[in-house]
N, C-alpha and C positions, 0 to 999 in steps of 0.2 A: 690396159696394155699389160700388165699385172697377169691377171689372171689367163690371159691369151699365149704370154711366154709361159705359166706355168704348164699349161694345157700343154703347149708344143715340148718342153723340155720332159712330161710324161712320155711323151711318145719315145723317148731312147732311154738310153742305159745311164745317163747323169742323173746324178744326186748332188742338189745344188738347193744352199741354205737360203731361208727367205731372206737376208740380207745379202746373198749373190742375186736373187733374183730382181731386186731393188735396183743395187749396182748396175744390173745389164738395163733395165729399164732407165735408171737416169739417164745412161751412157748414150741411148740412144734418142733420147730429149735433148742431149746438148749438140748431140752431131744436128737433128732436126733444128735446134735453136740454130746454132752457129752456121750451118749450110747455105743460108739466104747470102751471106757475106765473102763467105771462106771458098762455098762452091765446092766441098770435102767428098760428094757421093750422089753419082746422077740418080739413085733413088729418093725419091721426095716423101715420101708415105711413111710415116714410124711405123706401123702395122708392117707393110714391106720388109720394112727394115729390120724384123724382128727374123723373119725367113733369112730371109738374104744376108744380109751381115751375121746377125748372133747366130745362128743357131748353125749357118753352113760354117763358121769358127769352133762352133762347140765342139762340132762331131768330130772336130780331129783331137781335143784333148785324149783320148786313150793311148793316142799313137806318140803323144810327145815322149821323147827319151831323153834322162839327164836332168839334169839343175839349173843349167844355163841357156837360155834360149833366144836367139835374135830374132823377129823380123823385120826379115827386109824388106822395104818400099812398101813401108808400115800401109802410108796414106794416112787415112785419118783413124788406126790404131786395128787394121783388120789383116789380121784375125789376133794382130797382138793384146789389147784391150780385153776383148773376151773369155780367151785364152787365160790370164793372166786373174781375172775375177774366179774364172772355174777353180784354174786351179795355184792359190795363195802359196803353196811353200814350193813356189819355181821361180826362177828371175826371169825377166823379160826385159831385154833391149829391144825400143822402138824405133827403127833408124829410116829416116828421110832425107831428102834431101831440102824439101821447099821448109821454108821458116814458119809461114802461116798452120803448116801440119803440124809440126813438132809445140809451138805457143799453143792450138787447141789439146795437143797431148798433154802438155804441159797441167791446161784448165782442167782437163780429163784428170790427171793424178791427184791435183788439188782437193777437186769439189768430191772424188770420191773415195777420200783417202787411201789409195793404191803405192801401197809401198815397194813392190815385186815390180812395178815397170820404170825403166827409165825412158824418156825420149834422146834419140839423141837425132842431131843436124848432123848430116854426112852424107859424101857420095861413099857406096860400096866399098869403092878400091881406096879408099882413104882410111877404112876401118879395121882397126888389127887387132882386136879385140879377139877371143878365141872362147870357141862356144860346141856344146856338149848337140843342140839344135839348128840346124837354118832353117827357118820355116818362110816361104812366099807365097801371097798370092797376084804377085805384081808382074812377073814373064810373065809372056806370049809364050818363049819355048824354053824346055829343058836343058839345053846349051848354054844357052845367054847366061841359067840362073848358073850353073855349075860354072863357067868362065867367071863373071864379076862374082860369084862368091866359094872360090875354090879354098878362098884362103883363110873363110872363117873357123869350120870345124875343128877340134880337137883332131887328133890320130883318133879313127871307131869313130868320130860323129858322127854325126844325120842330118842330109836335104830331105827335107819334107816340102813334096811339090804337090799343088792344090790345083785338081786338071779338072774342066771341064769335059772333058773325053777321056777314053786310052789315048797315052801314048806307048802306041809298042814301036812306030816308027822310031821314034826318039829313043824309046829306049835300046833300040837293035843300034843306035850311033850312041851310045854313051862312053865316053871315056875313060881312060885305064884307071882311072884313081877309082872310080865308084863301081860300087854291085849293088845291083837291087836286093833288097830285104823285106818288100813289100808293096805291097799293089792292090789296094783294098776299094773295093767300091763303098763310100758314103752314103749312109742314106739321111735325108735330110729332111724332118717333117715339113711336109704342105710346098717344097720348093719343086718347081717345074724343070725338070733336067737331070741327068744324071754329075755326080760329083766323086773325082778319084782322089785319091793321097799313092800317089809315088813315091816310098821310104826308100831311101839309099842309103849305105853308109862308106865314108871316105875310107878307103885299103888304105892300111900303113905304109909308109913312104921310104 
């Protein structure tokens, strides 16, 4: 599995030390371990998992902005986890709401000594924490994420939305607080599909 991630993290632009690629490799043994019980990710396959989780999390570290970074409706730490092994001098807040996500986060920070993420247990609107990123890959749509999470960014933050399509619909209905800043097509070694990153940043208020 090893040499499989390294092959695929050749194919882009990250440079990522052999004890990063260790780290994404355990990460994704313990999601595989714990799955049977927890039920964390309808992909069953680590091989899979290596496409599909790591490496479509990877592709957006260049776009992160800032020092402080939430995701929301982590689930079982994606694309927070990933994110957060690439790249060490950024924080990561992992925030869920189900318990059994946040105790495998928890096992996640333990076993692979991850100091940069926290889990936290929380609904959205419960959370007032204030943050440099929002990053999701848990909406359906562009609204819902900017409605329950209008409150996290800094003045200048960043929603960082992870589209399985364009949305220009969506972005033609976007709300007065945000402008887009970017709109970048992902490319993702070996994954079946196209992958967007919608960067917005919150207008001063």
């Amino acid at each position: 599995m090893l040499d499989k991630l390294r092959k695929l993290v050749a194919q882009t632009s990250l440079q990522l030390s052999d004890l990063q690629l260790q780290q994404l490799v355990q990460y994704v043994q313990l999601l595989d371990k714990w799955n049977s019980a927890y039920n964390l990710t309808s992909v069953r396959d680590p091989n899979e998992m290596l496409v599909k989780h790591i490496m479509d999390s990877l592709v957006v570290a260049p776009h992160l902005h800032g020092q402080r970074i939430i995701d929301v409706g982590t689930g079982p730490g994606l694309p927070g986890v990933p994110l957060a092994i690439c790249c060490p001098d950024k924080e990561f807040t992992l925030l869920d709401s189900l318990g059994k996500r946040v105790r495998f986060l928890n096992q996640v920070k333990l076993q692979l000594g991850l100091k940069n993420i926290q889990p936290v247990q929380s609904r959205v609107e419960d959370h007032h924490e204030k943050y440099d990123s929002v990053i999701s890959r848990a909406f359906a749509s562009l609204n819902d994420m900017l409605h329950w999470c209008q409150h996290l960014p800094v003045s200048n933050g960043q929603f960082l939305a992870m589209k399985g399509a364009q949305a220009q619909e969506e972005i033609a209905a976007l709300p007065d607080f945000v402008k887009v800043v970017g709109n970048v097509e992902l490319t993702v070694p070996e994954l079946v599909g196209q992958r967007y990153l919608l960067v917005l940043e919150k207008t001063a208020v």
